[in-house]
C-alpha positions as CSV (number, residue, x, y, z in Angstrom):
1,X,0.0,0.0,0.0
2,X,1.0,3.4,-0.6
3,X,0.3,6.4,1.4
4,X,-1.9,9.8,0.2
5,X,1.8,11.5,-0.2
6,X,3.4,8.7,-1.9
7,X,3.8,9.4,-5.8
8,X,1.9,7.1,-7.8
9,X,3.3,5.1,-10.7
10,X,0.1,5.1,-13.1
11,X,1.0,6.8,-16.1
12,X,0.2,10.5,-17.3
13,X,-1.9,11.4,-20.4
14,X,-2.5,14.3,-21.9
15,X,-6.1,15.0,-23.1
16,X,-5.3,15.2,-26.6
17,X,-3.4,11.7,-26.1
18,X,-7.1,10.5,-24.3
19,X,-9.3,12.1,-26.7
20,X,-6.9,10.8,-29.7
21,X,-7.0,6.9,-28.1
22,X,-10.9,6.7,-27.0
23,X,-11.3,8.3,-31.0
24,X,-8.9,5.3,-32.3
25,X,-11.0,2.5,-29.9
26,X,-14.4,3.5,-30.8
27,X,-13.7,3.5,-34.2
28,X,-11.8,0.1,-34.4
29,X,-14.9,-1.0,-32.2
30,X,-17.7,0.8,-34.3
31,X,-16.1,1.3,-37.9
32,X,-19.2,0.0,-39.3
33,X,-22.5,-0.2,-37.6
34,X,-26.6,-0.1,-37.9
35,X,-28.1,2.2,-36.1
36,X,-32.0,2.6,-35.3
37,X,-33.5,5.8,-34.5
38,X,-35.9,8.8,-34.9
39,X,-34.4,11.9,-36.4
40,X,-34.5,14.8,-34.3
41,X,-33.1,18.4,-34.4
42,X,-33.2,18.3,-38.5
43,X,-32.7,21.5,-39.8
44,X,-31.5,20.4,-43.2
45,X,-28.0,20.4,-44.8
46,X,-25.4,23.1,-43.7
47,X,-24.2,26.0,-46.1
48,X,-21.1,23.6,-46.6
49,X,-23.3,21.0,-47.7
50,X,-23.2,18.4,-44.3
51,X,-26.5,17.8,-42.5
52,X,-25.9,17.8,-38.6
53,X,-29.0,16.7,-36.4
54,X,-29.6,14.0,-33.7
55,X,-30.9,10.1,-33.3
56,X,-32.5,9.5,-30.7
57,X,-35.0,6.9,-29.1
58,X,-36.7,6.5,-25.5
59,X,-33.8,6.4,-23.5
60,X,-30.6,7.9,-25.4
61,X,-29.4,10.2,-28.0
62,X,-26.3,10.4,-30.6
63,X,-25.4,13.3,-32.6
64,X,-25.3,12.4,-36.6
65,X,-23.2,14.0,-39.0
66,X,-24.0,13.7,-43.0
67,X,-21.0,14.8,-45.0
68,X,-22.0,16.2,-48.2
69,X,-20.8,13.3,-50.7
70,X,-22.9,11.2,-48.7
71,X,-25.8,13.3,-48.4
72,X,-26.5,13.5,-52.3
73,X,-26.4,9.7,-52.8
74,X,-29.5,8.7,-49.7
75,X,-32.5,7.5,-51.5
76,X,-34.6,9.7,-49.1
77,X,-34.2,12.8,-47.9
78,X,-33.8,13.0,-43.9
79,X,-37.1,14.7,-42.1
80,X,-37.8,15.4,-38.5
81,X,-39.4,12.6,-36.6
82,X,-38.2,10.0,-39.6
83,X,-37.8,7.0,-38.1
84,X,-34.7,5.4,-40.0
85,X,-32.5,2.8,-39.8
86,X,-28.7,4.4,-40.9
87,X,-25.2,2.5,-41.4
88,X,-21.7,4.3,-40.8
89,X,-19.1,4.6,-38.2
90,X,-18.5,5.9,-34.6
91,X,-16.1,8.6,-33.9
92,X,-15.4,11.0,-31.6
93,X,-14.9,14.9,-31.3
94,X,-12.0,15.5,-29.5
95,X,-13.3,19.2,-29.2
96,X,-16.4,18.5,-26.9
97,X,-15.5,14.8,-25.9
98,X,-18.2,14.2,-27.7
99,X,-19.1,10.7,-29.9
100,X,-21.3,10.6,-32.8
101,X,-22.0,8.7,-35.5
102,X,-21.0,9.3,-39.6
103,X,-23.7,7.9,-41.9
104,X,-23.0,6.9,-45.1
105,X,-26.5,5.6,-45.7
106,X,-29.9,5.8,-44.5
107,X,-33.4,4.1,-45.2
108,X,-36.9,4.5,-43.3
109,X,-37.4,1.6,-40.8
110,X,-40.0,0.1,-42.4
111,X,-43.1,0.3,-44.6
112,X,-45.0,1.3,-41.2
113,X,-42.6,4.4,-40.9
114,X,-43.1,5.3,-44.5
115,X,-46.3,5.4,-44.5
116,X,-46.3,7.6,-40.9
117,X,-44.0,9.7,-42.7
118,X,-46.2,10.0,-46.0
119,X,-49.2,10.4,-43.5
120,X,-47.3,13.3,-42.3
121,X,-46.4,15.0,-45.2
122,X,-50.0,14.9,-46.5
123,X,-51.0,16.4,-43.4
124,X,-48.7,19.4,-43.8
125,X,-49.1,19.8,-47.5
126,X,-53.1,19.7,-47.6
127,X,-52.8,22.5,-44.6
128,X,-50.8,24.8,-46.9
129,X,-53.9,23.9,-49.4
130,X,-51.9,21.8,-52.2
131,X,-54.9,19.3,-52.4
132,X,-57.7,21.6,-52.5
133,X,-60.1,21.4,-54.9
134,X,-60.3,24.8,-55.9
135,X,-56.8,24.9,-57.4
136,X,-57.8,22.3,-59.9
137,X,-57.8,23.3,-63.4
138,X,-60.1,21.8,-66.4
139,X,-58.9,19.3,-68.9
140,X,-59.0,20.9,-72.2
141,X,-61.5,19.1,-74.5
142,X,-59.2,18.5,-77.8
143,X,-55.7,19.5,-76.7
144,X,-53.0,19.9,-79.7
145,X,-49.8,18.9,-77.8
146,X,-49.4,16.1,-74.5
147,X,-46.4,16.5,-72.4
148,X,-45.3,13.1,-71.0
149,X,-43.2,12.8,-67.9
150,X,-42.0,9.2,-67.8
151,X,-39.0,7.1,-68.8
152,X,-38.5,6.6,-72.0
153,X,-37.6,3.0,-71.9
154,X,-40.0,1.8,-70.2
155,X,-43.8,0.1,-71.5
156,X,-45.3,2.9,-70.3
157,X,-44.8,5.4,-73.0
158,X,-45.6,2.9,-75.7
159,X,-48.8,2.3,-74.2
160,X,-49.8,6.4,-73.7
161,X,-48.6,6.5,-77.5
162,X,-50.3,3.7,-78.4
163,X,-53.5,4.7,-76.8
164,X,-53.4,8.1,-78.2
165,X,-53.1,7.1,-81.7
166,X,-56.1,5.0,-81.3
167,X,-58.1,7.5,-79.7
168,X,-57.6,10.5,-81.7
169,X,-53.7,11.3,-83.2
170,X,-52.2,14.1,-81.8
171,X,-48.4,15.6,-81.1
172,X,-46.8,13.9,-78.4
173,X,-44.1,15.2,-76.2
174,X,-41.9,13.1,-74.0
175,X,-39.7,14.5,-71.4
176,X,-37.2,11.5,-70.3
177,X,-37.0,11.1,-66.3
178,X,-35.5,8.3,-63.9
179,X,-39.3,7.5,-61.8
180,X,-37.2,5.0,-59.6
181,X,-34.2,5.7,-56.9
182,X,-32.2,8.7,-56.1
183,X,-32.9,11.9,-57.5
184,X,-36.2,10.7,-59.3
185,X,-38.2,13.5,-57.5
186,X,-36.1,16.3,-58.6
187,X,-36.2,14.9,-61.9
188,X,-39.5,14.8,-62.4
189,X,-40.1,18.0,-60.5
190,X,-37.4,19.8,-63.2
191,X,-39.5,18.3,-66.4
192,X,-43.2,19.8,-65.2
193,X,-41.6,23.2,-64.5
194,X,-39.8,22.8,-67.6
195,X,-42.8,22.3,-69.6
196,X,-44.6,25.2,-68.4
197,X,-41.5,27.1,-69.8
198,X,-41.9,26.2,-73.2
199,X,-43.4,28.7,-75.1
200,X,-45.4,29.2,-78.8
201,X,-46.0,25.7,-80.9
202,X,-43.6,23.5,-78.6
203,X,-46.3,24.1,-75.3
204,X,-48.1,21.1,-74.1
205,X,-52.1,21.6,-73.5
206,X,-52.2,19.0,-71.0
207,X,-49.2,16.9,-68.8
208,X,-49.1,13.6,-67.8
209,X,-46.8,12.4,-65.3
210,X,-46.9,8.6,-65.4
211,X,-44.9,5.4,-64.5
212,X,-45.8,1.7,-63.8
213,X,-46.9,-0.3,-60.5
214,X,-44.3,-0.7,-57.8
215,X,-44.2,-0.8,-54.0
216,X,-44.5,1.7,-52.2
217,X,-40.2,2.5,-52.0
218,X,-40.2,2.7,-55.7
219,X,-42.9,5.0,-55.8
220,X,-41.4,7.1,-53.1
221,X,-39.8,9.9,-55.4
222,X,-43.8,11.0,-56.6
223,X,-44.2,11.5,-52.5
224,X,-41.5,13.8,-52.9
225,X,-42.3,17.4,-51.9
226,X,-40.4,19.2,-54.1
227,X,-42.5,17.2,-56.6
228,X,-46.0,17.7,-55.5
229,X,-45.0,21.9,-55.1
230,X,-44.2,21.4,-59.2
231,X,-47.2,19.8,-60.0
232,X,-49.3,22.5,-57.4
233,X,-47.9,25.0,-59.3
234,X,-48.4,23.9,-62.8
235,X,-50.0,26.5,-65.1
236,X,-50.8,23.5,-67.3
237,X,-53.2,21.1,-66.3
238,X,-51.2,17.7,-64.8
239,X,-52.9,14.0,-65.6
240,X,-51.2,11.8,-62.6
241,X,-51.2,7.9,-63.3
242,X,-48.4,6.7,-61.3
243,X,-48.7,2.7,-60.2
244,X,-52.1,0.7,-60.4
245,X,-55.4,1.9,-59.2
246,X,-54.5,0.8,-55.9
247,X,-51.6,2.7,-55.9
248,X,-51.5,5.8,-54.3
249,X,-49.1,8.9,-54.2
250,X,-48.8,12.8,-53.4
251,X,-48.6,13.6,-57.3
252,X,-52.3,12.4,-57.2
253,X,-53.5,14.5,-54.6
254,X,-51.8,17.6,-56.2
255,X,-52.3,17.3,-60.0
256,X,-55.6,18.6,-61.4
257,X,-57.0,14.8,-62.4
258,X,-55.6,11.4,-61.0
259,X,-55.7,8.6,-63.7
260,X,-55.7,4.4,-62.5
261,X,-53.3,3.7,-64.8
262,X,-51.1,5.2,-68.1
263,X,-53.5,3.8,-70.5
264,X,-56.2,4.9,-68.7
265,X,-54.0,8.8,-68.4
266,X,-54.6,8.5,-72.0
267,X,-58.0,7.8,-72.9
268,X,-58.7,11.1,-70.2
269,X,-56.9,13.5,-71.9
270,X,-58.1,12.8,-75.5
271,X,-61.4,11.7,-77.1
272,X,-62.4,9.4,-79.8
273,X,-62.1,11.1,-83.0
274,X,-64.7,8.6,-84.3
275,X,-67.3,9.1,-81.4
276,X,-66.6,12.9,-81.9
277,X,-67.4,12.5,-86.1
278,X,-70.2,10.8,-85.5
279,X,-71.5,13.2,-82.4
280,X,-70.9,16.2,-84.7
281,X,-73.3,14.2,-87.6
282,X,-76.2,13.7,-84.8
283,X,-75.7,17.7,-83.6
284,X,-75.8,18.7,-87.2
285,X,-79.1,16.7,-87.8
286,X,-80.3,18.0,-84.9
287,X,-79.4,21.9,-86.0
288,X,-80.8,21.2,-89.3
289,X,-83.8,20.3,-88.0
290,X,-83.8,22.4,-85.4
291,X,-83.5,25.8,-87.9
292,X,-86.3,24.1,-90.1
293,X,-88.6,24.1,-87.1
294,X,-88.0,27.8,-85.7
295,X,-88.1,28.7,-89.2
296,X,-91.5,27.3,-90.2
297,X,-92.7,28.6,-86.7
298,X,-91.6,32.0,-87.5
299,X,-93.4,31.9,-91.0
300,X,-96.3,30.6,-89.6
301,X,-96.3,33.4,-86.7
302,X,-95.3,35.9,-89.5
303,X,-98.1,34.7,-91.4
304,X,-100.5,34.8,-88.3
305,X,-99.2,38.4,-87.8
306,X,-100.0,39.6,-91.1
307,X,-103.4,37.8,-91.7
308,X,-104.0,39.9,-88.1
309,X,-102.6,43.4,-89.1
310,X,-105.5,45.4,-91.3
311,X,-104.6,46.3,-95.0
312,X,-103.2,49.2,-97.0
313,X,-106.4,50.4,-97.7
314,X,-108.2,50.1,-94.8
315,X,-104.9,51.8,-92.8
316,X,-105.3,54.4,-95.2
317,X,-109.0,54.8,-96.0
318,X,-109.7,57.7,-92.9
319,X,-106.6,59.6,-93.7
320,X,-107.4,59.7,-97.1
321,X,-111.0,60.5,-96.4
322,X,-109.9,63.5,-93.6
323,X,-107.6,64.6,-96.8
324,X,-110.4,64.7,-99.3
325,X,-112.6,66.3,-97.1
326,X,-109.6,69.5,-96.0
327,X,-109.0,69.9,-99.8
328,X,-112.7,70.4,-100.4
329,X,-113.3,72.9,-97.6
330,X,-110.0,74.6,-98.6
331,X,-110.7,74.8,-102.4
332,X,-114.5,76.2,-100.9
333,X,-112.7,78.6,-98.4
334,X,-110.4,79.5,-100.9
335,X,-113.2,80.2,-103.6
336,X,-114.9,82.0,-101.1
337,X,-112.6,84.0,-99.5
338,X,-111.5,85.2,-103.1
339,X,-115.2,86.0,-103.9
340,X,-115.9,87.7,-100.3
341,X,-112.8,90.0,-101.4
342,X,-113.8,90.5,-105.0
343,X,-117.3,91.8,-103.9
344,X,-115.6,94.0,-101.6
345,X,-113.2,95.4,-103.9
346,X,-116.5,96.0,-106.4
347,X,-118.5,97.4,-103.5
348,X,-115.5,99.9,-103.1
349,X,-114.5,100.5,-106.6
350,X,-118.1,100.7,-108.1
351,X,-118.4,104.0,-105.8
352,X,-115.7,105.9,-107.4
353,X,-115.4,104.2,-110.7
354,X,-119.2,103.6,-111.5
355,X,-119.8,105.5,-114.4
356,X,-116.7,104.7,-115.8
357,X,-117.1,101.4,-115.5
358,X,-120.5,101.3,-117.0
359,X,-119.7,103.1,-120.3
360,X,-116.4,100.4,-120.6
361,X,-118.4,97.2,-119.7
362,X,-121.2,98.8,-122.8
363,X,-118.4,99.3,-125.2
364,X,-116.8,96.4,-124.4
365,X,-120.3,94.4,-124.9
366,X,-120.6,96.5,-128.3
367,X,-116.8,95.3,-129.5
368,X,-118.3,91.6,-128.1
369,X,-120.7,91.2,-130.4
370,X,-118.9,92.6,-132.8
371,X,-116.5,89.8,-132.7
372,X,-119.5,87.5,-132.0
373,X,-121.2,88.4,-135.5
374,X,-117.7,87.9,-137.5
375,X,-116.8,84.6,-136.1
376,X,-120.3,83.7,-137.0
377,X,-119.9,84.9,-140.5
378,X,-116.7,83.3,-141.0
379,X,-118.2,79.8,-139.2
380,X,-121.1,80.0,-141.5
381,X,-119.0,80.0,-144.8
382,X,-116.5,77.6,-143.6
383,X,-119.4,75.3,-142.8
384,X,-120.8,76.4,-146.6
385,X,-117.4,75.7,-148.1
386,X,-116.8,72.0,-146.0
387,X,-120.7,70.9,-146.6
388,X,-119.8,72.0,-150.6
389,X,-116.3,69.7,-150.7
390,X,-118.1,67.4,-149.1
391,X,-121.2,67.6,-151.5
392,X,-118.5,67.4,-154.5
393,X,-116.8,64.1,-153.3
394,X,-119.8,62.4,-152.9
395,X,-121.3,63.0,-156.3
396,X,-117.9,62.1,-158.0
397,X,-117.9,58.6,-155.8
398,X,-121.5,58.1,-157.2
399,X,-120.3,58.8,-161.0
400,X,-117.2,57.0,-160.4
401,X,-119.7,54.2,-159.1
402,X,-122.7,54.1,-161.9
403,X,-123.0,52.2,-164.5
404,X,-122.9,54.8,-167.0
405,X,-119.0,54.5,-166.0
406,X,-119.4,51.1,-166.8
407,X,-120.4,51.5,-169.9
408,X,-118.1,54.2,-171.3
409,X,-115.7,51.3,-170.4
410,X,-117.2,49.1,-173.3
411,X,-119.5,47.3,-171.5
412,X,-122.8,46.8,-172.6
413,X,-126.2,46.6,-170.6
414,X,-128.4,43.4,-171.5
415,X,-132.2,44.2,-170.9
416,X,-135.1,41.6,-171.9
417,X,-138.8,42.6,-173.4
418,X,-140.1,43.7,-170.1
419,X,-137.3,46.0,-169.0
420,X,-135.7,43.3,-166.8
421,X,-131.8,43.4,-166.7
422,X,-130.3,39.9,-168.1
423,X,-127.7,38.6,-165.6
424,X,-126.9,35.2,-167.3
425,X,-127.2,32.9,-170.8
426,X,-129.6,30.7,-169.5
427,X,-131.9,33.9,-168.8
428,X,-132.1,34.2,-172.4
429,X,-135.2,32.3,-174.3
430,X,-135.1,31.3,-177.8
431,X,-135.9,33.8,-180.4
432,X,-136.5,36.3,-176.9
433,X,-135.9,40.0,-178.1
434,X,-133.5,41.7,-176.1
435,X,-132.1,45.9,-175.5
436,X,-128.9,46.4,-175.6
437,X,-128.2,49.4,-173.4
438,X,-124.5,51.4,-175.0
439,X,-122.9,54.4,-173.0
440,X,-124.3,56.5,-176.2
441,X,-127.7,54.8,-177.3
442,X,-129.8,51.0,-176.8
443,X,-130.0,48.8,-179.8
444,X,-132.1,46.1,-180.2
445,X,-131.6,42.4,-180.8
446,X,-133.5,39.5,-181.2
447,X,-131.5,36.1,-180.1
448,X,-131.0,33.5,-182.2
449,X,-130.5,29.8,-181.4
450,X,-129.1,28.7,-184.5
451,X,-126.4,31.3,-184.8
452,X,-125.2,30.9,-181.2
453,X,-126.2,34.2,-180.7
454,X,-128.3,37.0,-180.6
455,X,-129.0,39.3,-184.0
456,X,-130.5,42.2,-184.3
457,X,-133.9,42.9,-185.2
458,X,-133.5,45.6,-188.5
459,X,-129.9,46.3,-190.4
460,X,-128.7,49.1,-188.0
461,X,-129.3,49.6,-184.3
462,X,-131.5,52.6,-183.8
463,X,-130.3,55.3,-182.0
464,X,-132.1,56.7,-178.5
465,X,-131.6,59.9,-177.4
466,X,-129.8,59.7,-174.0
467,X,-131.7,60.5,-171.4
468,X,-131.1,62.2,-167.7
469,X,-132.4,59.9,-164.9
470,X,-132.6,61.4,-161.3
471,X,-132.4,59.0,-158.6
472,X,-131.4,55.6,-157.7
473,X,-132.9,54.3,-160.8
474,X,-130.5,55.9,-163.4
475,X,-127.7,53.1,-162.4
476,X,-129.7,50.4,-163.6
């Protein structure tokens, strides 16, 4: 035994050379470890890139460190209250004399702590009103252009483009993104804002962001937040059809429609061409008919209208009547307003210009019928002279139209024994003595059967005086 004052022989450290060896057999202990926990005091990474935050569970806690290589490669992205299961290495801090473990890698502990995590986020996201219904755009009807946010390798954009075609052919857009593992979220996040950048011909009408079924760690990177802000925030209206039907993610809460699948993305965002041809036939029908109706009604109203409205005539029969009537009493005002002042102006003159006015109106009379009597003078022997003309035309028509014209012409006159004019041979008897009436004189014949003709009754035809007949009578 050795006294209080003795010197001891156990041998002197310095801290450093402490803090240096507990560093050297905790990590020669713990160089590579798993380590459960809940992440607490997260505040994200550091302005050097390192995230710094605690693990802790009912009893203890250990300070993490992230460095910033390591930090980009984790396949989720640390968040207070995580519970996670992370592999590195112990070490110390010779600064505080303080232990705490690196992590190289880190994964949720558990679907259960997934899903409390996703559970989680919802809760905060649909507070800041991500979800809500009222930031939910329409679908246009016929877009031009579809943006697809998928990989391009995989089934899933044959079977949009496949669809499509079917459907109704349209432009089709494909923006290539990983949908599985690390960075997938960013990815996808980048190609919707990067679609709503496009401007003029190249701008999609309508995105969808697809990918196939998976569980629910390969469809973590569509529970991403940075992802459901892009989709939030899309001016263009997002389709989601990420996994199955049964599948469910934060995309579909946030874009404007959720489809079950891809296939089923792309019957949603176009329609049948065919259905739509044959749609616009049936409408067309129905507007043809449609105008034929409204127009036969308006004809027949039209019709009704004017069979009810009264006619030109009777519109216009008072107003014409009041009209006749005004000029009548105006022509009768006028007339006697005109007479009223002539009798007043006589009244007035006849005064002072009586006697003068007598011996004018008496001389005037006097050169009257002075006028009167010549007129008639020269009416009478006008009416002489046309009666004469007339007188002379008619007695030259009547001696152009006697038969004493006739005969001057060398025609003769046949009469028989009893005066009676002969008009034809068979008038003639046998041996029947007949007058033959000359322009100048008669001569008489007797006919004669056996010389074909008729001969005359002495050697030379006695001549008649010509005689004046008055009358009628003197033509024949």
């Amino acid at each position: 035994m050795t006294s209080e004052d003795s010197p001891s022989n156990a041998a002197e450290f310095t801290v450093s050379e402490i803090s240096g060896a507990l560093k050297r057999v905790v990590e020669d202990a713990f160089g590579n470890v798993r380590v459960r926990g809940e992440i607490s005091g997260f505040r994200g990474q550091h302005a050097s890139g390192h995230a710094y935050f605690s693990l802790k569970d009912e009893k203890a806690r250990i300070e993490a460190v992230i460095w910033r290589g390591s930090f980009s490669k984790l396949k989720f992205q640390p968040e207070e209250g995580m519970e996670v299961i992370v592999t590195g290495k112990l070490t110390t801090f010779p600064g505080s004399s303080k232990y705490q473990i690196v992590i190289e890698q880190m994964e949720p502990a558990g679907a259960g702590a997934l899903m409390a995590l996703l559970e989680e986020r919802k809760r905060r996201l649909a507070a800041e009103g991500l979800f809500s219904n009222e930031r939910k755009q329409l679908l246009p009807f016929l877009p031009k252009i579809i943006g697809v946010v998928t990989s391009p390798t995989g089934a899933v954009i044959h079977d949009i483009i496949h669809r499509i075609s079917d459907r109704f052919p349209l432009h089709v857009i494909v923006w290539p993104v990983r949908v599985q593992g690390e960075g997938s979220g960013a990815e996808v996040a980048a190609a919707v804002t990067g679609f709503n950048a496009l401007e003029g011909a190249l701008r999609p009408d309508v995105i969808i962001v697809a990918r196939g079924g998976g569980s629910l760690e390969d469809l973590w990177g569509f529970n991403d937040e940075v992802v459901v802000r892009a989709v939030a925030a899309s001016e263009i209206p997002v389709i989601s059809a990420v996994g199955h039907e049964t599948d469910w993610t934060l995309v579909d809460l946030a874009a404007d429609v959720r489809a079950p699948t891809p296939t089923g993305a792309a019957e949603i965002a176009v329609p049948v061409k065919a259905d739509l041809v044959a749609h616009m036939a049936t409408l067309s029908a129905r507007l043809s008919g449609g105008l034929s109706r409204e127009f036969e009604r308006k004809r027949q109203a039209v019709r009704a209208a004017a069979r009810a409205l009264p006619g030109i005539d009777s519109v216009l029969a008072l107003p014409r009547r009041r009209f006749d009537e005004a000029v009548t009493r105006l022509a009768r005002a006028l007339e006697a307003g005109v007479e009223r002042k002539r009798i007043r102006f006589l009244e007035g003159a006849a005064q002072r210009l009586q006697p003068v006015l007598l011996r004018r109106t008496i001389d005037g009379r006097k050169q009257n019928l002075s006028q009167v009597e010549e007129r008639g003078e020269r009416a009478i022997n006008n009416r002489m002279k046309t009666d004469a003309d007339r007188v002379s035309a008619i007695w030259r028509l009547a001696q152009s139209l006697s038969h004493q014209g006739v005969l001057k012409r060398g025609f003769v006159l046949v009469r028989n024994a009893g005066g009676g004019m002969v008009r034809s041979r068979a008038a003639v008897n046998s041996g029947e003595h007949l007058e033959l009436q000359f322009h100048d004189g008669a001569a008489s014949v007797q006919e004669s059967s056996a010389h074909g003709g008729a001969s005359p009754s002495r050697s030379e035809a006695k001549t008649k005086p010509k005689t004046s007949r008055q009358g009628q009578g003197d033509l024949f």
